[in-house]
Every structure is written in structure tokens, then in C-alpha cells.
ROLOMAR-8435 format. One line per 4 residues: number of its first residue (from 0); for each residue x, y, z of C-alpha. Coordinates in pm, whole numbers, plus 50000, padded with zeros to 5 digits. Each point is the difference from the previous one (the first is absolute). Example, Ala and Ser with C-alpha at 12.3 -4.5 7.8 and 13.67 -1.06 7.14 Angstrom:
2
0) 51230:49550:50780; 50137:50344:49934
! end
This chain:
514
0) 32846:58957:40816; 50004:49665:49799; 49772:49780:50135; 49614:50014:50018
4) 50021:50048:50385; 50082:50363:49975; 49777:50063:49683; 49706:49830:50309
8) 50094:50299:50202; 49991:50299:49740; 49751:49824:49758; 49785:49714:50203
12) 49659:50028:49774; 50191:50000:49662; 49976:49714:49781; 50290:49783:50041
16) 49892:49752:49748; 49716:49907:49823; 49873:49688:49836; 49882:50105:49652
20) 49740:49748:49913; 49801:49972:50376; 50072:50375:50105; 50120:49856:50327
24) 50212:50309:50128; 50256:49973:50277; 50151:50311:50190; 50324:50123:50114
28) 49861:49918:50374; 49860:49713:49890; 50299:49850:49846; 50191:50104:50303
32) 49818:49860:50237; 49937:49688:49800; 50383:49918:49932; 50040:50108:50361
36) 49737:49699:50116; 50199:49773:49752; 50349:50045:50133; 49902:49939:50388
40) 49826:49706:49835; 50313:49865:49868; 50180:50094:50339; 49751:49781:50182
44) 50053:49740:49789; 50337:49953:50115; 50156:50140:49663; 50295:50269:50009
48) 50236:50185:49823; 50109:49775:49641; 49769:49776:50066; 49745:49960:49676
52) 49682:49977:49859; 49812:49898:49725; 49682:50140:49771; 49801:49833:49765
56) 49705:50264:49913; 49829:50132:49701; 50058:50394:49994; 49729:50147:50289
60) 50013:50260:50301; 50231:49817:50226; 50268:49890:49790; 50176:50327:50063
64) 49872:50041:50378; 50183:49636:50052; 50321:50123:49852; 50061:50285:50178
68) 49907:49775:50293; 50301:49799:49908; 50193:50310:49901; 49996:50146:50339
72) 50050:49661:50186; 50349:49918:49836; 49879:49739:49796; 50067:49859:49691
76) 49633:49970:49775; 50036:49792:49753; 49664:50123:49727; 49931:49642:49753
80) 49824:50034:49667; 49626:49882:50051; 49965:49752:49686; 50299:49813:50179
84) 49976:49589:49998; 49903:49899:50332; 50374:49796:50009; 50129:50347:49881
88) 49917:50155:50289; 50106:49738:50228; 50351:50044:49838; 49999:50346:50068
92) 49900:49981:50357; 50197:49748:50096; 50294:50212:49849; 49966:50284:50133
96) 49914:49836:50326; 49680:50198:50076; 49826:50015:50371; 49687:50125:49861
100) 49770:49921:49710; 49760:50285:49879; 49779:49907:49751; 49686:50120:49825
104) 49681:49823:50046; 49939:50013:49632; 50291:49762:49975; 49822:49730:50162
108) 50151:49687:49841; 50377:50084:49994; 49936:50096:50376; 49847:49650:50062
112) 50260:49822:49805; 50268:50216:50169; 49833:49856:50352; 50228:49691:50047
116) 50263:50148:49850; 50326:50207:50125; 49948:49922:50353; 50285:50301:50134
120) 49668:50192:49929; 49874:50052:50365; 49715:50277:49922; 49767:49974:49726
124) 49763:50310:49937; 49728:50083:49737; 49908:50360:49865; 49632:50043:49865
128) 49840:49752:50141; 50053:49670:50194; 50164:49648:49904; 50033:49650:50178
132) 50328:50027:50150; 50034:50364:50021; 49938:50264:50203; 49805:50345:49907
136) 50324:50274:49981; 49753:50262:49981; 49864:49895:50367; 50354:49838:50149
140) 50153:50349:49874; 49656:50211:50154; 50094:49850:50368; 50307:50166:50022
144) 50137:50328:50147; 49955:50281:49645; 50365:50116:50192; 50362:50006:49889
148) 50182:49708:50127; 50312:50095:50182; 50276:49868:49832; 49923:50093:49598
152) 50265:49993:49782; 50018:49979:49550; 49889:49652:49924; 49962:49940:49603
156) 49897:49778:49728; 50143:49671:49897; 49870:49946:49673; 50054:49699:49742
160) 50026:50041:49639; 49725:49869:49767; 50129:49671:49892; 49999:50070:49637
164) 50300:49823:49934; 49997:49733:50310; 49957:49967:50326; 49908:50355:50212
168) 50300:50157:50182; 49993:50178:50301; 50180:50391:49976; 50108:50025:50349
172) 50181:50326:50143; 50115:50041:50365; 49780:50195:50251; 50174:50345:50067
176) 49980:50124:50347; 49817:50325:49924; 49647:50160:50080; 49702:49859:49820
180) 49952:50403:49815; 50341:50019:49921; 50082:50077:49650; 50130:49737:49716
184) 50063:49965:49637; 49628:49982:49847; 49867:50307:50216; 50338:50159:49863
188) 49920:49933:49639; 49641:50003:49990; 50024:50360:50171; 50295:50115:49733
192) 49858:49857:49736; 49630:49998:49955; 49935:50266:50263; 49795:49785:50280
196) 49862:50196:50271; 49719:49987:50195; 49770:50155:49754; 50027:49719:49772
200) 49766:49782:49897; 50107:49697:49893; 49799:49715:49774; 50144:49637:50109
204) 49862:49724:49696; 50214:49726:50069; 49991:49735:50269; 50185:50060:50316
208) 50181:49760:50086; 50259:50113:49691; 50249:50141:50110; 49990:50402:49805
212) 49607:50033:50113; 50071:49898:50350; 50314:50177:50053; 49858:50299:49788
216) 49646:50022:50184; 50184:49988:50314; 50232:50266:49905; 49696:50235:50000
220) 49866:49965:50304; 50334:50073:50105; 49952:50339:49804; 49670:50041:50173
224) 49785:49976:49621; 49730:49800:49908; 50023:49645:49844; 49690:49864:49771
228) 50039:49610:49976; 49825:49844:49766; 49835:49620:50059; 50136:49922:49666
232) 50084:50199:49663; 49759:50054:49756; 50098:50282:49700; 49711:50183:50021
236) 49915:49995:50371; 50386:50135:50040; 49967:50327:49804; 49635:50042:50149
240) 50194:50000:50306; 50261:50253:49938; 49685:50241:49894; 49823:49887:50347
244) 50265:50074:50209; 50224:50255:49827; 50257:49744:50014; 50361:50170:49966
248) 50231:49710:50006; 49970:49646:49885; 50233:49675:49923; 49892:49765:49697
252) 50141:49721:49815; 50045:49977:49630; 49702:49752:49933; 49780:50254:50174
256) 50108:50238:49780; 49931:49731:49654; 49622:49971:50176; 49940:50340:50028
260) 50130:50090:49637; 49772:49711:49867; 49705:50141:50183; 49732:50193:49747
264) 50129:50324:49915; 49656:50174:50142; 50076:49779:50332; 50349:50172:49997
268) 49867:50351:49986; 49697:49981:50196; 50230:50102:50386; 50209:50312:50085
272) 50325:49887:50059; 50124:50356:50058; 50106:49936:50375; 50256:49761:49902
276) 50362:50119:50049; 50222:49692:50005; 49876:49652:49882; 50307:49739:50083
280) 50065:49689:49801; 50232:49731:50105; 49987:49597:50026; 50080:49922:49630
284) 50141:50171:49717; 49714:50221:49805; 49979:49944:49587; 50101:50288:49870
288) 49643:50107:49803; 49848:49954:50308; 50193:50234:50135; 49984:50251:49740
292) 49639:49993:50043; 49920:50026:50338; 50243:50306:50033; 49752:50150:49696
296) 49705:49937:50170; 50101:50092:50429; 50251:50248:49900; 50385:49983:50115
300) 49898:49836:50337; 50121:49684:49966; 50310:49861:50173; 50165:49723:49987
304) 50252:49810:50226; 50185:49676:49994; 50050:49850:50349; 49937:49655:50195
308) 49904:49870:50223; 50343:49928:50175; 50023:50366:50016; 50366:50058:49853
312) 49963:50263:49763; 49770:50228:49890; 49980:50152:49636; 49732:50252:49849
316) 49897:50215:49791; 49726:50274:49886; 49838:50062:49691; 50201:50288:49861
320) 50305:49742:50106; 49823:49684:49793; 49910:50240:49686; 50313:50084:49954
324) 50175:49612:50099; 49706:49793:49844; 49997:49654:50175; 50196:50106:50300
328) 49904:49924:50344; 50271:50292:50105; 50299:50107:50211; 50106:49808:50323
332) 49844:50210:50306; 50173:49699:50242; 50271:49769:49964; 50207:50037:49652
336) 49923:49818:49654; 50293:49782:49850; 49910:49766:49752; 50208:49669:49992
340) 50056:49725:49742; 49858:49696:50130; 50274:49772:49865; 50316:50226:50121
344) 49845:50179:50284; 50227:50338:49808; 49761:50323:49969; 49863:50076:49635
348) 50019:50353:49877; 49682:50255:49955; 49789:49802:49738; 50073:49675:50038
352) 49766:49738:50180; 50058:49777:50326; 49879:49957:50306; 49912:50261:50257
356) 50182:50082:50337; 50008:50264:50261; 50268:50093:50160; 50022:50225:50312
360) 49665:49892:50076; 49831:49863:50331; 50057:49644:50060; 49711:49735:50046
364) 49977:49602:49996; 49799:49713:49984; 49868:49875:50255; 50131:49682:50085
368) 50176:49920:49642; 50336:50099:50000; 50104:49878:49715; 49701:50180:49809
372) 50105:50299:50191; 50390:50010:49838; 49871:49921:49652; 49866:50326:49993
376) 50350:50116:50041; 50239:50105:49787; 50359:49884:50086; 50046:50412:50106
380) 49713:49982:50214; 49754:50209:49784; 49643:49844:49998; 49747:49919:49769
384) 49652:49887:49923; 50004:49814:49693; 49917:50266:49751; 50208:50045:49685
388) 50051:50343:49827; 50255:50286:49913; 50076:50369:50099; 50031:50241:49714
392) 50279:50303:50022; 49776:50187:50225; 49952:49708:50246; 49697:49951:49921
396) 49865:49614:50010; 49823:49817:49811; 49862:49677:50084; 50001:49720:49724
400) 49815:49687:50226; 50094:49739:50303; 50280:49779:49898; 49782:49742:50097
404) 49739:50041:49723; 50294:50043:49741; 49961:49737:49685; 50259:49833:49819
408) 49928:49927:49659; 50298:49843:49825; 50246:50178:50161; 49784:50376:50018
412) 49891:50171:50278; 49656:50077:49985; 49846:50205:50230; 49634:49999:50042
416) 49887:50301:50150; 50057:50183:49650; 49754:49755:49841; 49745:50048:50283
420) 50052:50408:50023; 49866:49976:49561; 49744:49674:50088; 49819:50228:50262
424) 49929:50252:49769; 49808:49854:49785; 49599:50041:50003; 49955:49638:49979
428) 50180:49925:50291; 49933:50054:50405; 50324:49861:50143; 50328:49769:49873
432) 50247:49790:50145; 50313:49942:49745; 50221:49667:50133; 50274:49800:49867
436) 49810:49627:49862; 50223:49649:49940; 50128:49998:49644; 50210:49717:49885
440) 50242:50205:49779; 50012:50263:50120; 49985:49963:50404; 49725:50215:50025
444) 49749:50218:49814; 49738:50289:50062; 49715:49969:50057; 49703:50208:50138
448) 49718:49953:50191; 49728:50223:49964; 49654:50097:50210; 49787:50131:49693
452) 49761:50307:50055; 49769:49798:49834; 49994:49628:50145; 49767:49882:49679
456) 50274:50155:49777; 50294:49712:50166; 50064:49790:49707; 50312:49969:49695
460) 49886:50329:49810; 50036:50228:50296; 50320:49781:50054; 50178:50065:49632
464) 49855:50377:50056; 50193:50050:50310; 50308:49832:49871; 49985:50189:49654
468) 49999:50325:50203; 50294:49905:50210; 50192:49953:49680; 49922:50350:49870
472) 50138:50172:50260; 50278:49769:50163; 50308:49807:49843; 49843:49664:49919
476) 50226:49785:50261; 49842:50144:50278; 49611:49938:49857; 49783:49736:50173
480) 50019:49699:49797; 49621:49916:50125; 49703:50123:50196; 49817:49840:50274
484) 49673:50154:50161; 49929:50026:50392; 49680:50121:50158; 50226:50170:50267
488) 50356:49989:50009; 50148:49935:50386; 50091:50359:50053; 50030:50103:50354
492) 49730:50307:50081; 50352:50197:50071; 50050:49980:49648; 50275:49763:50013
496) 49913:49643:49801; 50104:49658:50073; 50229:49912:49701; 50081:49695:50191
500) 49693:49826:50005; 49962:50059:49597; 50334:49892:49982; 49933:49653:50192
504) 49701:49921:49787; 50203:49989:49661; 50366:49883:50180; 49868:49681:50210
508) 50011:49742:49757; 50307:50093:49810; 50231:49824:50223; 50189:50345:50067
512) 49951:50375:50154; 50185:50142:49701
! end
């Protein structure tokens, strides 16, 4: 029974999913029907079984309705981030070598740009309203039979990762011949672990074209629950939200959490948060004060998970778990930890720090880039996504930051998300990026940039402030050696932040990349 098309039969008039901000409310018979229309749409397009498309929408009502379209059409949909670069999205298309371009009308000029580009791209189709060059989904969709097409079968998502430290790549995994309710990891998980069911309600504040809210909103309406999606995240609108619809379940990233803490205490107290049973965190490692204090203020619902998008291992952890392991992210639930020296490739004991790998763990690659594909192999096989970190004697882990944003400072490894975890904490400051800067002596040096809570409060005494309270509660090596002030640091609304455009600003001129 995993798959909205049964929950259409039981349970037509419930809420499927509902768009928090407009109240626009689609049903289990509407979503049925809808994604029904959408896969004979694809059929009479000519496209069939691996064949792929491509969205590039805003969250709204038939993001979800065109996925399980896809889903039940063997396709491959491939979800981009909206705030892409017009020639970011052409890369992406071209790669993944999409049929069919979905975008939202609301996107108006990276659809027009996107026009003359990627020309593989037969079928071009706006949702919301209309756009030169595109026709309305909504009525191409509305023409066709609201019937099951005869030969469904388990298409799936081909997502690309967010670019923070270069060009996007694809995760591709093969098409398994199997029915499109049939069972897989996530509904396994998600059902063990934070008890989804069809009486869940389920509060969605991220974008969804990332790959946890799409896969995880999906995964209800497998269940047969309710997902609330909002347009876009705003602190107090979310917990106003959870009171509104007795939200049970809900998936955040850290930097919610920072906005939420920072909000007016009166602001913090004013909803009934009492439905909540399980608020998930993932994305990006969560300081540990943070932590503390969102666990004092919601209660021992949080849990947290360390995954990608690549989908080779998947570790978590609840509350009572993270209490008593502060900082972990928690036991392997797929694939197996090891933790290799980058230099030797030998496995380091319990304690000591390299980078992560699974082994045992479903394969994946990337699309089109081979080579990309068996870097992220160890010379056993075991796979990894960058990260760096250590297992304790319980097998715990711990993540310490992407070996990518590690910094090198005359011969030291500094690693910045320590420095970013204390920077976030303080009043004076709404978010911080901590990067590796040119130094002539020393290779590099720290140094962080910081978006103030108080843009008229930017200037060299907030900067010596900041850097005298590094010093008081780190070892004096890894302390920014200066300040700089951003109105808004390039964070992605997933939570994850470009390091790599910082980086380029401050590493262009010195005649190097280290």
C-alpha cells in the first residue's frame, strides 16, 4: 500500500498535501488523478521507460503531482535548485539529457534564457501561468485520460549535488524492474525509525528540489499522511504552522534552527508545539549549543541523520542517543563506517580523524564523469562523500568538516566548522562562513566572514570582539586572524553555503588555489 494510488481509493478527500502560505489543498484523488494525466502526457510525448526529465519550479502544488507523474512512467526526474544561473541549468539539462523542461512561471527569465539553449529539449512546459515558448502543463496535463497508463513501472530521481565545491554532479542509480508501490530503503527507515504512517502530518520548509524534502515528502504520500509545504521558511510562520496543523513530523536544517533560537523569546512561546513527535535535522553538521537548546525547548524530538545525496549510507541518531554522544550524528543504519587516512588509504582506529567511507553500501555514480565517479572510491571499493570525521568505541561518528574546506596554516590542519559551530552562537552574529585566506608564510590563514545581526554594527570593533571571543574559548591557531562583514552570505536555502564562491573572491589574484 505505498503509493498514493491506493491511499485515492481508501482516503480520496484527505489532504494529500497542502501549500502552507496560499492554503491551496490537493487530495488523495486529486493527486491521483493528476499524476495519472501527467504520465499519459509523457507517454504521448513519445517518452518511455529511462528516459528523463527536468524541473525548474519554486515549491507549489504540482511539484509533487509532476513527480509521481515521472515516478510511475519509469523516468528519471531530475528536480534543479531555483536560484540556479541560467548556464547552470543548461549544464544540468544537457547532462542529464532531459526530454522535457518543467518550469515555473515565476522563473520567467532563466526560462527565457534557457529558450535557445539545450536543444535535446523537445517539450517545454510552464506551471502557474504561461511563458513565450512554453506550453501551460496545467492545461496540456488537463487533456489527458485521469487513467493508469498500461505499462507503469518504479521510475526515480536523478538528482545533482549542490555545487558547493565545483561543478554539480549527477547521483545516478539504475532503474530496478519492480512495481511503482514496491517497498525501498527510505519507506524502510522512515517507517522504523521515525514511525511514518498515514496519520502523520508532516511540515516540509525547505525547497524541493533538494534532495531529503523531495525524497522525504514523497515518502509520505507513500504512507498515505499529509505533507504541509511551505512557499519558503520563515521562523515564525513555521512553528505557527505546527500549532495550525498539529504537525507531527518535520525535517529542518541547522540554520533554521540558529533563526528560530534568535527569534524574541515571547515570539518563541507564543505556539503549542505539543503535536510534534519527531523533528529531523540533516544537511550540515548542527553546533553543538544549538543543539543543546533546541532539545530544551521541543523536548527529545529531534533526530538527526547523516546521509547524501548519492544515497550510500545512512547514519542517525535520537536525542537520548546525541545526549549521551554529544556531537554525534550516530550509528550506521546502511552501509558500514571505516575511516581511512587520506595519505595511506590504511583504516585509523576509534578516535582518530580521516575521511569517511561506507562499505557494504548501495552503489551509485556520476553521471557521465567517470573519473569523478572512482575518486569517490577507496582502493577496497568503500565510498565516500567528502566528509571528514571519526567513530568513537561505540561506533558512534562524529563529523569534523568536508576535506575540501580544510585549511592549512603552516603545516596545521584547521578545520572550520569548529570555528563556525562557536561564531554562530554569538548574539551579534546571524550566520558565518570560516575559509582558508592566502598568507605568504604561512600558506594559508583563517579567516571569517560574518553576516552581522545588526548590519549598522559591521565595522573593526565588532571585528576584534568576535576574534577576542574565539580566542577565549579555542586554541589560538585555529582563531580567525580577521573579520569581514557580508549583508548575506551565499548560503543555499537547504542550508548548505557556497564556500567556493567566498573562497574565489580572496584566492583569484594570488596566482594559486592554495
Amino acid at each position: 500500500m505505498l503509493h498514493p494510488c491506493h491511499h485515492a481509493l481508501s482516503t480520496p478527500d484527505k489532504p494529500a498535501l497542502v501549500m502552507a502560505r496560499s492554503g491551496e489543498t490537493v487530495t488523495y484523488r486529486e493527486l491521483e488523478a493528476r499524476s495519472n494525466q501527467g504520465a499519459q502526457l509523457f507517454r504521448a510525448l513519445g517518452l518511455t521507460r529511462g528516459d528523463a526529465i527536468a524541473l525548474l519550479m519554486d515549491n507549489n502544488a504540482r511539484y509533487l503531482e509532476i513527480c509521481f507523474a515521472a515516478q510511475r512512467a519509469g523516468l528519471f526526474y531530475t528536480a534543479m535548485s531555483s536560484r540556479l544561473a541560467p548556464q547552470e541549468a543548461e549544464y544540468i539539462i544537457g547532462d542529464c539529457g532531459a526530454k522535457a523542461l518543467i518550469v515555473s512561471a515565476s522563473l520567467a527569465g532563466q526560462a527565457a534564457e534557457l529558450l535557445t539553449k539545450v536543444p535535446q529539449v523537445r517539450h517545454r512546459y510552464s506551471v502557474g501561468g504561461t511563458l513565450p515558448g512554453h506550453e501551460s502543463w496545467e492545461t496540456a496535463a488537463g487533456k489527458q485520460p485521469a487513467v493508469r497508463i498500461k505499462d507503469e513501472s518504479a521510475g526515480r530521481d536523478m538528482l545533482y549535488s549542490s555545487g558547493t565545491t565545483g561543478r554539480p554532479k549527477g547521483v545516478k542509480t539504475e532503474l530496478l524492474d519492480e512495481a511503482i508501490d514496491a517497498p525501498n530503503s527510505l519507506t524502510a527507515i522512515t517507517s522504523k525509525l521515525y514511525g511514518l504512517d498515514a496519520n502523520c502530518v508532516y511540515l516540509s520548509p525547505a525547497p524541493l528540489y533538494h534532495a531529503a524534502p523531495l525524497r522525504f515528502n514523497m515518502a509520505v504520500l507513500r504512507f498515505g499522511g499529509t505533507a504541509v509545504i511551505m512557499e519558503h521558511f520563515d521562523a515564525e510562520e513555521a512553528l505557527a504552522l505546527i500549532e495550525r496543523h498539529r504537525v507531527t513530523h518535520s525535517q529542518w536544517v541547522p540554520t533554521m534552527f540558529v533563526r528560530m533560537l534568535k527569534m524574541p523569546a515571547a515570539a518563541r512561546r507564543r505556539h503549542d508545539l505539543s503535536s510534534l513527535r519527531v523533528a529531523i535535522h540533516a544537511a550540515a553538521p548542527c553546533p553543538l549549543q544549538v543543539k543543546e537548546e533546541m532539545i530544551g525547548w521541543w523536548g527529545p524530538v529531534l533526530y538527526e541523520y547523516y546521509a547524501g545525496t548519492e544515497g550510500n549510507g545512512f547514519v542517525a541518531c535520537t536525542s537520548a542517543e546525541w545526549l549521551a554522544h554529544k556531537g554525534t550524528v550516530g550509528r550506521a543504519l546502511l552501509g558500514e563506517i571505516r575511516i581511512l587516512d587520506d595519505e595511506s588509504g590504511a583504516l585509523r582506529p576509534a578516535g582518530e580523524t580521516g575521511t569517511i567511507y561506507f562499505a557494504n553500501a548501495p552503489a551509485f555514480e556520476y553521471h557521465n564523469d567517470a573519473e569523478k565517479t572512482a575518486a569517490s572510491k577507496s582502493m577496497q571499493g568503500w565510498t565516500t562523500l567528502g566528509d571528514v570525521g571519526y567513530v568513537d568505541g561505540e561506533g558512534y561518528l562524529y563529523l569534523t568538516d568536508r576535506k575540501h574546506f580544510m585549511i592549512i596554516s603552516g603545516g596545521v590542519n584547521i578545520y572550520p566548522q569548529e570555528i563556525e559551530n562557536l561564531l554562530v552562537t554569538h548574539p551579534k552574529v546571524t550566520d558565518v562562513a570560516v575559509i582558508g585566506v592566502p598568507n605568504a608564510d604561512f600558506g594559508e590563514e583563517v579567516k571569517a566572514v560574518v553576516q552581522p545581526a545588526d548590519p549598522a554594527a559591521a565595522g573593526p570593533a565588532l571585528a576584534e570582539e568576535l576574534i577576542a571571543w574565539c580566542r577565549a574559548h579555542l586554541s589560538h591557531v585555529k582563531c580567525p586572524k580577521s573579520v569581514d562583514f557580508e549583508a548575506e552570505l551565499p548560503r543555499h536555502p537547504t542550508g548548505k553555503l557556497y564556500k567556493r564562491l567566498l573562497r574565489e573572491r580572496y584566492w583569484k589574484d594570488a596566482g594559486r588555489k592554495l
